[in-house]
TORGUTOR-967631 format. One record per residue: residue in three letters; x, y, z of N, C-alpha, C in turn. Coordinates in steps of 0.05 Angstrom, whole numbers, plus 5000, padded with zeros to 4 digits. Example, Ala and Ser with C-alpha at 12.3 -4.5 7.8 and 13.67 -1.06 7.14 Angstrom:
BEGIN
@r = Ala&n.u = 5264&n.v = 4886&n.w = 5156&ca.u = 5246&ca.v = 4910&ca.w = 5156&c.u = 5264&c.v = 4934&c.w = 5156
@r = Ser&n.u = 5257&n.v = 4955&n.w = 5142&ca.u = 5273&ca.v = 4979&ca.w = 5143&c.u = 5258&c.v = 5001&c.w = 5157
END
This chain:
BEGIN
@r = Unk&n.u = 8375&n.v = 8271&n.w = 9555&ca.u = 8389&ca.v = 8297&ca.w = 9551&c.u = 8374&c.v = 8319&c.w = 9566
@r = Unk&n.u = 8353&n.v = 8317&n.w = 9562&ca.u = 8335&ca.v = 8346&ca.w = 9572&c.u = 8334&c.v = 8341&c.w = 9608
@r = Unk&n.u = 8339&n.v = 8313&n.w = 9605&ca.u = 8332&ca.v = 8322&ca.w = 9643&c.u = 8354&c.v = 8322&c.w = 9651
@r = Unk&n.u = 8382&n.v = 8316&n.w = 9636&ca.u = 8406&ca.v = 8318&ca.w = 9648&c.u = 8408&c.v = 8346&c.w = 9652
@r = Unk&n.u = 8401&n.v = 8361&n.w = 9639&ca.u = 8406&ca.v = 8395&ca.w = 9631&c.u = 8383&c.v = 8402&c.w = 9654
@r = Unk&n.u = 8359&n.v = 8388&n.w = 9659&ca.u = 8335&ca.v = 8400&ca.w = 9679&c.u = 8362&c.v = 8399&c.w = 9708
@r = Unk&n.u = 8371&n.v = 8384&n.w = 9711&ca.u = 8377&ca.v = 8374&ca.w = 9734&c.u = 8400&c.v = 8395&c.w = 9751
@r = Unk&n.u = 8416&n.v = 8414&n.w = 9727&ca.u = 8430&ca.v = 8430&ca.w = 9732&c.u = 8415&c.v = 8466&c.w = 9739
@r = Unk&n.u = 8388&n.v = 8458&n.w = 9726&ca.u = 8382&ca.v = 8485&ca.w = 9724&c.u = 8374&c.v = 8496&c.w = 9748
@r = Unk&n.u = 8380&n.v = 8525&n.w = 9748&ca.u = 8369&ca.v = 8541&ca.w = 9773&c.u = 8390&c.v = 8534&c.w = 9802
@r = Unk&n.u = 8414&n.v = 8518&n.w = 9794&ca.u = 8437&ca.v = 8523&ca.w = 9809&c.u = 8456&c.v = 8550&c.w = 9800
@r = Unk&n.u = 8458&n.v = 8552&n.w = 9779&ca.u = 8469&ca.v = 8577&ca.w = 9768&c.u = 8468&c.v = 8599&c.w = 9789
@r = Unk&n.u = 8493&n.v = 8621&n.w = 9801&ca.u = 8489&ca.v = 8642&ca.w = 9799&c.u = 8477&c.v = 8660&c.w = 9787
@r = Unk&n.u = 8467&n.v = 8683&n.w = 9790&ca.u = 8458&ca.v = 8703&ca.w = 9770&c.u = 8484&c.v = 8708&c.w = 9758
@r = Unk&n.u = 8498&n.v = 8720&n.w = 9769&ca.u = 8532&ca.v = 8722&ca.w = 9754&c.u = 8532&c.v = 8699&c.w = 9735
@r = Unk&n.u = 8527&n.v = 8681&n.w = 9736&ca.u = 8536&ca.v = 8654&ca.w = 9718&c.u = 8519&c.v = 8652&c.w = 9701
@r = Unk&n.u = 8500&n.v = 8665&n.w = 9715&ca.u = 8471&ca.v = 8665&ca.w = 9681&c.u = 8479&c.v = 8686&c.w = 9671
@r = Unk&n.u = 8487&n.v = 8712&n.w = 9677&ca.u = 8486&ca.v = 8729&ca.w = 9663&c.u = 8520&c.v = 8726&c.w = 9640
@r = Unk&n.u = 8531&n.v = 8716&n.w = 9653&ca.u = 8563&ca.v = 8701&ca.w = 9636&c.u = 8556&c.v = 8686&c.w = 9619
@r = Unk&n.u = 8534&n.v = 8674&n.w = 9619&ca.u = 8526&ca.v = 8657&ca.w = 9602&c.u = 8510&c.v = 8661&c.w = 9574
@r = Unk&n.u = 8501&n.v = 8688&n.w = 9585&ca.u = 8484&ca.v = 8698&ca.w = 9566&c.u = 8500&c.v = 8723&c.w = 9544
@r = Unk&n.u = 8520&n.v = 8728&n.w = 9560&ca.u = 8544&ca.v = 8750&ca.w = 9544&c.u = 8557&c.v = 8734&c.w = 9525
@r = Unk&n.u = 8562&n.v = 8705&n.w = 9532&ca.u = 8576&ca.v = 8691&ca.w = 9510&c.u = 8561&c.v = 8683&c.w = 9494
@r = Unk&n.u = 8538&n.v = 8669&n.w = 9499&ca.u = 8520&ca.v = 8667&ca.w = 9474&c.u = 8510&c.v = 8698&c.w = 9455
@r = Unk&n.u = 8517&n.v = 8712&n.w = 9470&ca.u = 8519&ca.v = 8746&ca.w = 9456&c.u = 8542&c.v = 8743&c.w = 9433
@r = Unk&n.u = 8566&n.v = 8738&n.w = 9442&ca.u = 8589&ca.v = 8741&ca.w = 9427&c.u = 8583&c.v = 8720&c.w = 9404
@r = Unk&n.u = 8578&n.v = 8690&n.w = 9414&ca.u = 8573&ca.v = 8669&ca.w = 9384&c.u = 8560&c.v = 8677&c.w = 9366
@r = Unk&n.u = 8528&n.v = 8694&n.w = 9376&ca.u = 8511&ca.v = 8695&ca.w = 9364&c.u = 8525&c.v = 8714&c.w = 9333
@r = Unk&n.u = 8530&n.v = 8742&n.w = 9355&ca.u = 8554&ca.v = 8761&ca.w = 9340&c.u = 8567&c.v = 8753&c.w = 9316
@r = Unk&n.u = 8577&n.v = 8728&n.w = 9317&ca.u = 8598&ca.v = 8719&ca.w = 9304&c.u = 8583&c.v = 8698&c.w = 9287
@r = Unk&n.u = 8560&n.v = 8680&n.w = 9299&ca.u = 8554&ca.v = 8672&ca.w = 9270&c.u = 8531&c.v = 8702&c.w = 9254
@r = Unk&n.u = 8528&n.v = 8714&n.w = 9261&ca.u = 8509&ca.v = 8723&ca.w = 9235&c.u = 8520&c.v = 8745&c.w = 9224
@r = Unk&n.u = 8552&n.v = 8748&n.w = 9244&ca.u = 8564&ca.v = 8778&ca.w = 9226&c.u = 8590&c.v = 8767&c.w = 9207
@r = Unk&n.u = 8608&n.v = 8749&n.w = 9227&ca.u = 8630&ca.v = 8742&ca.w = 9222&c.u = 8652&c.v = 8755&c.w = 9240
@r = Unk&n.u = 8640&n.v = 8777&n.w = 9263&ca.u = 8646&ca.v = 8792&ca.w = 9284&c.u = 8637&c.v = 8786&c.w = 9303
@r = Unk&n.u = 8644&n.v = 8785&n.w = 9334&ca.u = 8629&ca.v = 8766&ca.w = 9360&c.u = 8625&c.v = 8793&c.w = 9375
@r = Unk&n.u = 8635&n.v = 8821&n.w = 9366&ca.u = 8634&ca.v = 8845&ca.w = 9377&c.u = 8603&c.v = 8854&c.w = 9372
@r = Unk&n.u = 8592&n.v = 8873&n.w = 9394&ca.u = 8563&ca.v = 8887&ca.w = 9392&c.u = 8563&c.v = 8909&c.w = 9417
@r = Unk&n.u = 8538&n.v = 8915&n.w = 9413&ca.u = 8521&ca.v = 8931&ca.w = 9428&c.u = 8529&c.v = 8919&c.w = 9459
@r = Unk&n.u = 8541&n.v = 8935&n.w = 9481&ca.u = 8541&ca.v = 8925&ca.w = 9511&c.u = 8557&c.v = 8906&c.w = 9509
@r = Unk&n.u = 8579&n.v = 8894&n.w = 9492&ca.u = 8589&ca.v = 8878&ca.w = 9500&c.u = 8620&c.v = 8891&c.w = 9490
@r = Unk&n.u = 8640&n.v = 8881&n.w = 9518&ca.u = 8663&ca.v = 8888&ca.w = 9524&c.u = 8677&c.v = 8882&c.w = 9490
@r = Unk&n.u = 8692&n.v = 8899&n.w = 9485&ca.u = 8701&ca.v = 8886&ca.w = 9453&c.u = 8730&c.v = 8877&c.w = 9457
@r = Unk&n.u = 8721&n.v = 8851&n.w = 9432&ca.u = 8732&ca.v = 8834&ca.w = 9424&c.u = 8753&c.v = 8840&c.w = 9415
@r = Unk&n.u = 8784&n.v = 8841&n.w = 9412&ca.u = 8806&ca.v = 8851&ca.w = 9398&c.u = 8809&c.v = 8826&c.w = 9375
@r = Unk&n.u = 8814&n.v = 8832&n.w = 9351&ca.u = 8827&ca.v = 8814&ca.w = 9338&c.u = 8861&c.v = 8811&c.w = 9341
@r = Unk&n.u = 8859&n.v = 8779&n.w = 9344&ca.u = 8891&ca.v = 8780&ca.w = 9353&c.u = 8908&c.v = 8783&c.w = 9321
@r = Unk&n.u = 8930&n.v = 8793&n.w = 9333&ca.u = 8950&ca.v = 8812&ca.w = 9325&c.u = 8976&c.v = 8801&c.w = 9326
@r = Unk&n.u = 9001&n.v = 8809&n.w = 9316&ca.u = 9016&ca.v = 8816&ca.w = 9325&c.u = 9025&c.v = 8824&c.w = 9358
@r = Unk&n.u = 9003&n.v = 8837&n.w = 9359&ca.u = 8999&ca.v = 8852&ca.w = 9394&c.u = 8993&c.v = 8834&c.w = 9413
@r = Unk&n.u = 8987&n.v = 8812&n.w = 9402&ca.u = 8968&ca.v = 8788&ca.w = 9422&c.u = 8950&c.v = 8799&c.w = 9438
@r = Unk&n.u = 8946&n.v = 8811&n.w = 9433&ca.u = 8910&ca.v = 8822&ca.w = 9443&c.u = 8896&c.v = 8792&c.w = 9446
@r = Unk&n.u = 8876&n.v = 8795&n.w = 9465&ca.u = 8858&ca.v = 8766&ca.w = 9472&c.u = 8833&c.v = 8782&c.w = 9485
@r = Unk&n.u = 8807&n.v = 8773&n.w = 9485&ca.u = 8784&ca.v = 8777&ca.w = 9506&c.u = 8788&c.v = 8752&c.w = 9538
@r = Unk&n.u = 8790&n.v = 8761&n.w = 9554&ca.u = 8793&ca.v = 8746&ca.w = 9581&c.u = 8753&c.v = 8741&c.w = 9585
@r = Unk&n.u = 8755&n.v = 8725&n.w = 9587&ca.u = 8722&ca.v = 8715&ca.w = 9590&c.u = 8719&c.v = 8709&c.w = 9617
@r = Unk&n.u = 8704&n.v = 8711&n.w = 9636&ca.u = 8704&ca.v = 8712&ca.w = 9664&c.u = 8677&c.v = 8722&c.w = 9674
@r = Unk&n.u = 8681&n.v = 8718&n.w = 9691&ca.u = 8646&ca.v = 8732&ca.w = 9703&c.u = 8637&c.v = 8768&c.w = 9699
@r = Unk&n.u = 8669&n.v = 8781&n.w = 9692&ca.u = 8677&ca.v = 8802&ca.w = 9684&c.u = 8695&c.v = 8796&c.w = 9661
@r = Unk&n.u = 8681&n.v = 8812&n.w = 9637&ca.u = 8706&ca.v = 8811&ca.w = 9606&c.u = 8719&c.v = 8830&c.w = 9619
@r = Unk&n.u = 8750&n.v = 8825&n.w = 9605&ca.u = 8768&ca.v = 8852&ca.w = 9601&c.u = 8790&c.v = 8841&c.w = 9578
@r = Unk&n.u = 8802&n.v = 8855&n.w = 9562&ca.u = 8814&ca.v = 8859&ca.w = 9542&c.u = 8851&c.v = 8845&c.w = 9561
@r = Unk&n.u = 8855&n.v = 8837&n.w = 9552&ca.u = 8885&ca.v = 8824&ca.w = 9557&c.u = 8908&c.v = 8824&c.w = 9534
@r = Unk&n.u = 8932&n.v = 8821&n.w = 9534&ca.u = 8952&ca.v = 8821&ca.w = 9520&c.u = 8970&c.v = 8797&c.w = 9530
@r = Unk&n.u = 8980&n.v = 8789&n.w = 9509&ca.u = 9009&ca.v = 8765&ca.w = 9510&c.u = 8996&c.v = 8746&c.w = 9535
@r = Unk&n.u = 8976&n.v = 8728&n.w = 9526&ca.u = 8970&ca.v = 8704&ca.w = 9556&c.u = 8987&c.v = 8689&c.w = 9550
@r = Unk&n.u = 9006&n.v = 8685&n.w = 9540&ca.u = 9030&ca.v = 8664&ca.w = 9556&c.u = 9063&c.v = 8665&c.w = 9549
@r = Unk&n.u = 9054&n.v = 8702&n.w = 9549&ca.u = 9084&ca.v = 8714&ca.w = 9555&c.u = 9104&c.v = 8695&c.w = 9571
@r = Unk&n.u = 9104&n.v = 8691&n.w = 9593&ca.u = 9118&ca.v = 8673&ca.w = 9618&c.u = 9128&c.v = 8654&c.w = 9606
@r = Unk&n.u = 9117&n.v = 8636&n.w = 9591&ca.u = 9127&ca.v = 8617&ca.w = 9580&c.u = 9140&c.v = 8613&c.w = 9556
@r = Unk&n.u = 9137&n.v = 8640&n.w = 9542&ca.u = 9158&ca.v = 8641&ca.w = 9520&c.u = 9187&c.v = 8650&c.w = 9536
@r = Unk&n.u = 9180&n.v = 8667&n.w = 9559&ca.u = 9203&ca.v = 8673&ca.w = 9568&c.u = 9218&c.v = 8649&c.w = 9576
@r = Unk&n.u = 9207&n.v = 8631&n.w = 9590&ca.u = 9220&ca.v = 8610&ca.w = 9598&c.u = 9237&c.v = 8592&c.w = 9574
@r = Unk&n.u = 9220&n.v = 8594&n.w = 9551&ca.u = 9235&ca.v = 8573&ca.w = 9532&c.u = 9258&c.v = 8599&c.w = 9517
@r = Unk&n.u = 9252&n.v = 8621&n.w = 9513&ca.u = 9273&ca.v = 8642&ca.w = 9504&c.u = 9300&c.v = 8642&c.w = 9522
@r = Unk&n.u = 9299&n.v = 8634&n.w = 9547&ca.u = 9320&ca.v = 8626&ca.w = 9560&c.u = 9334&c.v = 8613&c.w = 9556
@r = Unk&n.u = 9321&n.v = 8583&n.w = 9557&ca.u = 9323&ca.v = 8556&ca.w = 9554&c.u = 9338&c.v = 8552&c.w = 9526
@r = Unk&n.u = 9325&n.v = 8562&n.w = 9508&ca.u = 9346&ca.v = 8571&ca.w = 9478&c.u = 9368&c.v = 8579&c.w = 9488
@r = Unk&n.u = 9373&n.v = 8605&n.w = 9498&ca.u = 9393&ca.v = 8618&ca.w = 9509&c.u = 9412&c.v = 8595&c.w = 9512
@r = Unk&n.u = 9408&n.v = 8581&n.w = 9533&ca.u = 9436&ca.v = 8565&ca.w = 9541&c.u = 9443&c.v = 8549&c.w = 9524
@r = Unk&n.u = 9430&n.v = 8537&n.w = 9506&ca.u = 9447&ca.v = 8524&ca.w = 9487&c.u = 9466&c.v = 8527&c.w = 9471
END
């Protein structure tokens, strides 16, 4: 185990370490609050009605409806029947 994990290390981007370390921010968040939201970190929406989502990426940003498109497609697809 440990040298499978040695074997990867220090390939990482800094971007990819530092992505790495935002999400273990948010878990952490979330186990000891029951909230994954904090200090420096882009916040979390609880989904909604609104479909609010966190986009996780090398950059967070707050998103809405991720798979609008495809309801559209089946809301159609109803349609014709």
């Amino acid at each position: 185990c440990c040298h499978f994990i040695s074997c990867f290390a220090g390939h990482a981007t800094e971007e990819e370490n530092k992505l790495s370390r935002t999400v273990m921010k948010y878990w952490t968040n979330f186990a000891r609050n029951g909230n994954p939201n904090g200090e420096g970190l882009v916040h979390w929406p609880q989904y909604d009605l609104e479909e609010k989502y966190l986009e996780i990426g090398l950059k967070q940003k707050t998103a809405q409806q991720l798979k609008e498109h495809r309801m559209e497609f089946w809301t159609q697809i109803l349609k014709q029947r």
